[in-house]
BALOBA-1460 file (C-alpha; in Angstrom, 3 decimals):
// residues 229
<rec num="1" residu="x" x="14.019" y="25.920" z="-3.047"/>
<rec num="2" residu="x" x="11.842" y="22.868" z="-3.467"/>
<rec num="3" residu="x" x="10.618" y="22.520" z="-6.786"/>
<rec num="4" residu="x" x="8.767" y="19.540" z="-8.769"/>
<rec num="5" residu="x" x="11.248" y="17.301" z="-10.166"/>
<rec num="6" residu="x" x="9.361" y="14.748" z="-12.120"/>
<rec num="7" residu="x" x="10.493" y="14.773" z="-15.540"/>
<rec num="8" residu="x" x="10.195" y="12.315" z="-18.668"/>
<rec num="9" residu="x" x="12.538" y="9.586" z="-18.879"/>
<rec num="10" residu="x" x="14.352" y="11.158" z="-22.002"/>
<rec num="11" residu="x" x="14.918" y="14.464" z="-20.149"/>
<rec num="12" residu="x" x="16.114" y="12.600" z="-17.225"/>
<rec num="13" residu="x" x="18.798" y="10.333" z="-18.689"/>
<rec num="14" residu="x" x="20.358" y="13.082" z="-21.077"/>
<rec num="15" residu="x" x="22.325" y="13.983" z="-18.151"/>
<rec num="16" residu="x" x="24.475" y="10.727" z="-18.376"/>
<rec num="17" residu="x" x="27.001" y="11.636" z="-20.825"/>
<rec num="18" residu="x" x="29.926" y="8.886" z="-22.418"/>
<rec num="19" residu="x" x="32.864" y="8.771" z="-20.009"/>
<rec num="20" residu="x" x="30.783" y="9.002" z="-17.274"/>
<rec num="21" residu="x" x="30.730" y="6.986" z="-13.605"/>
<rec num="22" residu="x" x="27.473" y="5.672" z="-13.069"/>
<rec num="23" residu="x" x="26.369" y="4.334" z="-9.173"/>
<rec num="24" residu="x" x="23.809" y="2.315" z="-9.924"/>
<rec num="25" residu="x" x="21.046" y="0.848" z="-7.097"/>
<rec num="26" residu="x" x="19.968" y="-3.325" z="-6.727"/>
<rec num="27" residu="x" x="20.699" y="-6.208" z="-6.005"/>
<rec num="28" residu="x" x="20.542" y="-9.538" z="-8.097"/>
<rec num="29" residu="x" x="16.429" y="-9.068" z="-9.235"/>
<rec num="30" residu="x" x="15.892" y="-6.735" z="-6.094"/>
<rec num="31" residu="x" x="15.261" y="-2.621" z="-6.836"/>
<rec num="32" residu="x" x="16.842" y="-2.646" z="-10.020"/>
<rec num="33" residu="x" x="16.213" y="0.872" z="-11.827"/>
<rec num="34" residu="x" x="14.993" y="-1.109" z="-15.232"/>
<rec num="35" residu="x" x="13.343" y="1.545" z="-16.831"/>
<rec num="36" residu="x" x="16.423" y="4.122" z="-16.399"/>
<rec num="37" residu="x" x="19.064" y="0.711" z="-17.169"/>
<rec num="38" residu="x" x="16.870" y="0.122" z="-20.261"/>
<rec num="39" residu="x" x="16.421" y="3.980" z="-21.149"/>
<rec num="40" residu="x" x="19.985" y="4.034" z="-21.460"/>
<rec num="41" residu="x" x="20.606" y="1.047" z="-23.127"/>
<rec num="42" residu="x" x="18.560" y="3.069" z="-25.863"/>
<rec num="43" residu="x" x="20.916" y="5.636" z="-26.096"/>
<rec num="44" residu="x" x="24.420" y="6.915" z="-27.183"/>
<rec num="45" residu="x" x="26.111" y="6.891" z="-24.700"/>
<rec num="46" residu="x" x="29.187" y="4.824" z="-24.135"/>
<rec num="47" residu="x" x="32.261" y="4.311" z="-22.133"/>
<rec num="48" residu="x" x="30.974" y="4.364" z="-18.590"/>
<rec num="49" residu="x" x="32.113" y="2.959" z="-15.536"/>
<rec num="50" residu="x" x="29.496" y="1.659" z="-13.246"/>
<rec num="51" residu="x" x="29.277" y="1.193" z="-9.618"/>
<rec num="52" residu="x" x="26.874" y="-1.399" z="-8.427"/>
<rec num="53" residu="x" x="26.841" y="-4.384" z="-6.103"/>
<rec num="54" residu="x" x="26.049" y="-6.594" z="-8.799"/>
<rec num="55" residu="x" x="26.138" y="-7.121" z="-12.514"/>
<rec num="56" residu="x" x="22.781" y="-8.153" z="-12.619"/>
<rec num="57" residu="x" x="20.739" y="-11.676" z="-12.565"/>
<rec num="58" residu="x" x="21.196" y="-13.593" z="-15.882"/>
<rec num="59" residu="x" x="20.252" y="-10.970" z="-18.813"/>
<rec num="60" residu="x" x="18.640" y="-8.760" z="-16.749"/>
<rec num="61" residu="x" x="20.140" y="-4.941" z="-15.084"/>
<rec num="62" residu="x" x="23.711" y="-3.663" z="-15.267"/>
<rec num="63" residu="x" x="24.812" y="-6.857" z="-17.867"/>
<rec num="64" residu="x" x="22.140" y="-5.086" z="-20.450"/>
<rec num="65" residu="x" x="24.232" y="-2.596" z="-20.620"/>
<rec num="66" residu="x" x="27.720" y="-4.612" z="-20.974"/>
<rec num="67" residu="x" x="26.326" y="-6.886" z="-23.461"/>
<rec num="68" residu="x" x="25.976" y="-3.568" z="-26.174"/>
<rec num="69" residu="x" x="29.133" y="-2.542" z="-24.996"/>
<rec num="70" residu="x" x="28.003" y="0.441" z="-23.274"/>
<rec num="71" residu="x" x="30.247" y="-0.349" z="-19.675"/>
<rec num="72" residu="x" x="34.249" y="0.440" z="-19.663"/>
<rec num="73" residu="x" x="34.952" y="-0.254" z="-16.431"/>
<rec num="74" residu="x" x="32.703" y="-2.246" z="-13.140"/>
<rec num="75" residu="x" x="33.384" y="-2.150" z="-10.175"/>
<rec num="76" residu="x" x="31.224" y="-4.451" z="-8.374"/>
<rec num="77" residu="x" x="31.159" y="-7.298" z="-5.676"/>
<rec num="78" residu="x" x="29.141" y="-10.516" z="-7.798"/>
<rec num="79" residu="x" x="28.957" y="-11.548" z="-11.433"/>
<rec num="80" residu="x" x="28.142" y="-14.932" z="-10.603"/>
<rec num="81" residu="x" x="24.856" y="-14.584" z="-11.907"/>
<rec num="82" residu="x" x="25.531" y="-13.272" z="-15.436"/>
<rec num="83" residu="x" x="27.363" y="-15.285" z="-17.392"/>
<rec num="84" residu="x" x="28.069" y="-12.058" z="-20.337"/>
<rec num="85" residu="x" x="29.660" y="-10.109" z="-17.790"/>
<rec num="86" residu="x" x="32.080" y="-12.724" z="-17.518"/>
<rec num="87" residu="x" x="32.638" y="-12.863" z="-21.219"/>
<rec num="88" residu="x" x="33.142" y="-9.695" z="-21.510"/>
<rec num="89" residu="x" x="36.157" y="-9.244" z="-18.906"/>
<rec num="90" residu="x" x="37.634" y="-12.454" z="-20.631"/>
<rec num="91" residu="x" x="37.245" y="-11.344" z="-23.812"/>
<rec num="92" residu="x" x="38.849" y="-7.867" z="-23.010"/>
<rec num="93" residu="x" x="35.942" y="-6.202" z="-23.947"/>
<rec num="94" residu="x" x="35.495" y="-4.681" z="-19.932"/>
<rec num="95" residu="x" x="37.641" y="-3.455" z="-17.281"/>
<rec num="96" residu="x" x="36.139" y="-5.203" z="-14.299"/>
<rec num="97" residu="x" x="37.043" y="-4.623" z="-10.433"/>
<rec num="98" residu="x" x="35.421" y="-7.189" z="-7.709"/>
<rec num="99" residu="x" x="35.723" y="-5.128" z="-4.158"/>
<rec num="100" residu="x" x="33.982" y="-6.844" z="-0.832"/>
<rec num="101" residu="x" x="30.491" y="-5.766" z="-0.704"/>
<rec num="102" residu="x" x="30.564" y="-4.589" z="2.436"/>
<rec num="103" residu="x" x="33.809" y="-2.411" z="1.514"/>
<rec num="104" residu="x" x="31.802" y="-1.259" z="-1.601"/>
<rec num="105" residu="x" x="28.493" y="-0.390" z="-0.076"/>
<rec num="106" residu="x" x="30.889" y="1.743" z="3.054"/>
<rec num="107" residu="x" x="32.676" y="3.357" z="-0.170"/>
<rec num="108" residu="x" x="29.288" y="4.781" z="-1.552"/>
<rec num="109" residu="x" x="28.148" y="6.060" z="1.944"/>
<rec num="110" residu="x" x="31.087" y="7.652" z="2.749"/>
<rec num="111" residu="x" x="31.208" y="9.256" z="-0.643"/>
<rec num="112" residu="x" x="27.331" y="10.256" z="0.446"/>
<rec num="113" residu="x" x="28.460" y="11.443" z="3.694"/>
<rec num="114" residu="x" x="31.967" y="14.203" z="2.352"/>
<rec num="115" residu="x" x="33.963" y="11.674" z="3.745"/>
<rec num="116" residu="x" x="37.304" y="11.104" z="1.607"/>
<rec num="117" residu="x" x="37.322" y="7.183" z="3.189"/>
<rec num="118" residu="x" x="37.904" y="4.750" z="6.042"/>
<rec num="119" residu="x" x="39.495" y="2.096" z="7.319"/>
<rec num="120" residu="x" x="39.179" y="-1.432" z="7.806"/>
<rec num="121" residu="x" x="40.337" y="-4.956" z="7.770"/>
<rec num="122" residu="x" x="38.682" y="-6.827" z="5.160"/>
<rec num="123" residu="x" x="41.171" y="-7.969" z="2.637"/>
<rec num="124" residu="x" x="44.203" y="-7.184" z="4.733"/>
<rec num="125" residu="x" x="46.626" y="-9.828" z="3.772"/>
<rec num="126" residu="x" x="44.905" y="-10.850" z="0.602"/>
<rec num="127" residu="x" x="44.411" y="-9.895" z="-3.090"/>
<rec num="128" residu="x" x="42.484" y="-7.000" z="-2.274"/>
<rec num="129" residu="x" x="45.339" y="-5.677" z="-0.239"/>
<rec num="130" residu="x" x="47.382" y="-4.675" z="-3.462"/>
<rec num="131" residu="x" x="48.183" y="-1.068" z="-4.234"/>
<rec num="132" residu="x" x="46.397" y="0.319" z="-0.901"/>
<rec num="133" residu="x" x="47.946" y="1.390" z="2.249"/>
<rec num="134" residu="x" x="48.063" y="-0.535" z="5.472"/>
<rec num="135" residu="x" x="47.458" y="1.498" z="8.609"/>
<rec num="136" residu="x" x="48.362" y="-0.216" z="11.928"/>
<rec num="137" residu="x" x="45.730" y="1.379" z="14.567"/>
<rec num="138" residu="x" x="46.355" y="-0.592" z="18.429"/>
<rec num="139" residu="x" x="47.830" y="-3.587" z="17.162"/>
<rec num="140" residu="x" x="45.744" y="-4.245" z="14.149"/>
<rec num="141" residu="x" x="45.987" y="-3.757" z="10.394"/>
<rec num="142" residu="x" x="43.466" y="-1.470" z="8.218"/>
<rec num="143" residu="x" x="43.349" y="-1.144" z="4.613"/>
<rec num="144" residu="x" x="42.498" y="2.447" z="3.655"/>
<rec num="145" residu="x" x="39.553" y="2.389" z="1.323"/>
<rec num="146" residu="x" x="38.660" y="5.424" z="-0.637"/>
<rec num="147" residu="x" x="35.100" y="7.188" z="-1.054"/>
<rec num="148" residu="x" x="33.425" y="6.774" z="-4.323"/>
<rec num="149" residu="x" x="31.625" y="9.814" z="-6.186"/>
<rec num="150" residu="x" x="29.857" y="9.196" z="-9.126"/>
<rec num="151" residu="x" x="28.758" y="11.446" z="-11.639"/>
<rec num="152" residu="x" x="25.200" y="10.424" z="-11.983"/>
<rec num="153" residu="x" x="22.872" y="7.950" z="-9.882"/>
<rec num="154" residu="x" x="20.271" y="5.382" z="-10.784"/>
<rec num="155" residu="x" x="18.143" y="4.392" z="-8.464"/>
<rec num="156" residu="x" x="14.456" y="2.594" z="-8.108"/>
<rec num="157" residu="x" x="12.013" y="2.952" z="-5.208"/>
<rec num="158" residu="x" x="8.583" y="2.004" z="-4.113"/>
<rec num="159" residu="x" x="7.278" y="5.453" z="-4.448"/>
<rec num="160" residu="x" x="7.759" y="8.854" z="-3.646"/>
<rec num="161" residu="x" x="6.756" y="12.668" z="-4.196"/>
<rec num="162" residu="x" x="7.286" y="14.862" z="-6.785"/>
<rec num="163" residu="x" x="9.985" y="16.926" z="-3.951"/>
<rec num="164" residu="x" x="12.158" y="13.755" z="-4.565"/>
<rec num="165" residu="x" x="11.577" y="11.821" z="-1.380"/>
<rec num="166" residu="x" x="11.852" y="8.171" z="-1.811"/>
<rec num="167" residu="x" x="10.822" y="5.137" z="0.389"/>
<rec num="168" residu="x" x="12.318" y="1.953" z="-0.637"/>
<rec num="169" residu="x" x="10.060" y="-1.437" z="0.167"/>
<rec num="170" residu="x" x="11.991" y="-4.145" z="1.734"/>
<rec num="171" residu="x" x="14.955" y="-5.908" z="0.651"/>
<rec num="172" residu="x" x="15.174" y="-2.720" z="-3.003"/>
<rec num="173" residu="x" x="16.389" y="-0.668" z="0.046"/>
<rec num="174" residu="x" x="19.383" y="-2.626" z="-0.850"/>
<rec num="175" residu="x" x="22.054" y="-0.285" z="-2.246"/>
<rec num="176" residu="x" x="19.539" y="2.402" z="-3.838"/>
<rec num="177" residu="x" x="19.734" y="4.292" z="-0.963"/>
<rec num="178" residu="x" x="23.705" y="4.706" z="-0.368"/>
<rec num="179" residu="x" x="23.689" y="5.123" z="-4.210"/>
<rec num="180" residu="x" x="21.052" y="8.206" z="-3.894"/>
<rec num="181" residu="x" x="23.415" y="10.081" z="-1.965"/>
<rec num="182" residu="x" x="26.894" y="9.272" z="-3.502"/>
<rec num="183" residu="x" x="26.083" y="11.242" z="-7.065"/>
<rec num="184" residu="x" x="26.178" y="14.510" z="-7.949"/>
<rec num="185" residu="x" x="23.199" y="14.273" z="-10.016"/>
<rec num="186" residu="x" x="20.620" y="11.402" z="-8.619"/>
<rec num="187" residu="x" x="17.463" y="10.027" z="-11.393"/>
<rec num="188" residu="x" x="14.822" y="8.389" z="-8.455"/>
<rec num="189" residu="x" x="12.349" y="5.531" z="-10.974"/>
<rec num="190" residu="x" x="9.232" y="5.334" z="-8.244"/>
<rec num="191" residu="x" x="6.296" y="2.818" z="-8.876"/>
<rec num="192" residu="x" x="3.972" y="5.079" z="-6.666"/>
<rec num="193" residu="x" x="4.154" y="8.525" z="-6.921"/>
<rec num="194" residu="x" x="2.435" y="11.535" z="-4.407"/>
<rec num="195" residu="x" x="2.344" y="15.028" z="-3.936"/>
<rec num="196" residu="x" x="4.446" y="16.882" z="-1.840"/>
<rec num="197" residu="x" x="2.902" y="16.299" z="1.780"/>
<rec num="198" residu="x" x="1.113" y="13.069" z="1.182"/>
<rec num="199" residu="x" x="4.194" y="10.669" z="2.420"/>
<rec num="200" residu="x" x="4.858" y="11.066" z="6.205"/>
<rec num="201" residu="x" x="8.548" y="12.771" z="6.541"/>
<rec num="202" residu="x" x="9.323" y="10.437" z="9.354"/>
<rec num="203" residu="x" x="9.080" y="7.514" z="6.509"/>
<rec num="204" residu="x" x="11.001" y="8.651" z="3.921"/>
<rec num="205" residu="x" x="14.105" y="6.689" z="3.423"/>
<rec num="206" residu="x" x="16.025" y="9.027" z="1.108"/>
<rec num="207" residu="x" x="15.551" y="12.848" z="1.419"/>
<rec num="208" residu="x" x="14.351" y="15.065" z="-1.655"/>
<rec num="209" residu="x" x="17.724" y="16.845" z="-1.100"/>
<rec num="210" residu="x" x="19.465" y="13.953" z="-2.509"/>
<rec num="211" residu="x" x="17.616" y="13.291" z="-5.660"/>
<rec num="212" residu="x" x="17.543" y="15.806" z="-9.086"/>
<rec num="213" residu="x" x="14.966" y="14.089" z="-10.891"/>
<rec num="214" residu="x" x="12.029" y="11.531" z="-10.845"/>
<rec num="215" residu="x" x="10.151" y="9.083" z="-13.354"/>
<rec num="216" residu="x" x="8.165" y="7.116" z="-12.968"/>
<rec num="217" residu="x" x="8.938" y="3.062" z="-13.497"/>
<rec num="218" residu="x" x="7.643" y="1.060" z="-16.735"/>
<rec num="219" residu="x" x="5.276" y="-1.523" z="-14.144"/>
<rec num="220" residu="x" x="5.843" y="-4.075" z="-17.219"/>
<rec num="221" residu="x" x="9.167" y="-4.440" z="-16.002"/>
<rec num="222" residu="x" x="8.615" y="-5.654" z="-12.538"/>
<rec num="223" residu="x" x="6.968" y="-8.602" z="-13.771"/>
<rec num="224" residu="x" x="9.702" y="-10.772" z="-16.044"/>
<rec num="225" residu="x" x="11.164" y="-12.556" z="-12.549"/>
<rec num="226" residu="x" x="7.771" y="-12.510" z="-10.630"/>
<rec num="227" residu="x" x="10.031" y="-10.613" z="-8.255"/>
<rec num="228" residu="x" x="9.335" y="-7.218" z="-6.277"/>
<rec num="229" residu="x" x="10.792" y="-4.120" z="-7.765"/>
């Protein structure tokens, strides 16, 4: 039945819980869910293990949330760009787990899609091939990567209705919208937000189906990089 999901931002991030996987949307400063990263940095909850392509850009996204010691495990593709991320895996303080992006990004689709994985060559005959099983299909070597699932999913877009339908703008596409799907409970921040029937269906990037909640973003946020959210 569709239903009006908007909800407060407190109501919305009780459902991440300690111990919980987290997929979370962006990339670098690019359609990162600040106001649901920074909503749970405010909270109790602890020992997570986060999905994202990144660990953020300097101080800013998924390395909030490592810096208080919030993050168990990541399992991303880049922490070039955030020095504390690195800290914190040296340090022994995090349990951290580079994959390819374009590996990760497949892993979160197929997880969106009931898939239980695929295969493919990146990393066959490196690093990446340890622990996973090599498939030989005509001649040529796969790894077989594994879907991800993640408890709960943050994600930003440009706007959206109260049904849950979300349009991303540009480059915030990014990994917000494999991350929608992947979850089995999605929280949607949205800039712009409409009533049902005032977004066109055949521009909505995620369907309401995927997403269990909506909030709508802190604006102040978008402005610390002078870079779109």
């Amino acid at each position: 039945m569709l239903r009006n999901k908007v909800t407060g931002i407190a109501e919305a991030i009780s459902h991440v819980e300690s111990g919980m996987s987290v997929a979370i949307g962006g990339f670098l400063t690019q359609g990162d869910p600040l106001t649901l990263i920074r909503a749970l940095r405010a909270s109790e909850v602890t020992d997570l293990t986060i999905y994202s392509c990144t660990g953020g850009f300097k101080n800013r996204g998924v390395v909030e949330l490592v810096i208080l010691g919030k993050v168990r495990k990541l399992v991303c593709s880049h922490v070039g760009t955030t020095p504390d991320v690195v800290k914190a895996y040296h340090a022994g303080d995090l349990d951290l787990q580079l994959v390819p992006q374009g590996t990760l990004a497949e892993q979160l689709r197929a997880g969106g899609a009931g898939l239980g994985g695929f295969l493919t060559p990146t990393g066959v005959g490196t690093v990446v091939e340890n622990d996973k099983q090599v498939l030989e299909v005509e001649g040529k070597l796969y790894l077989l990567e594994h879907s991800i699932r993640a408890d709960v999913a943050l994600v930003r877009a440009h706007d959206g209705d109260s049904w849950g339908n979300l349009r991303y703008r540009g480059t915030a596409g990014n990994y917000n919208a494999v991350c929608a799907t992947c979850a089995d409970f999605t929280i949607a921040e949205v800039e712009f937000l409409y009533n049902p029937g005032e977004i066109s269906p055949e521009s909505v990037h995620t369907p309401g189906i995927y997403v269990d909640s909506v909030v709508r973003a802190d604006l102040t946020y978008c402005s610390e990089l002078l870079a779109p959210c």
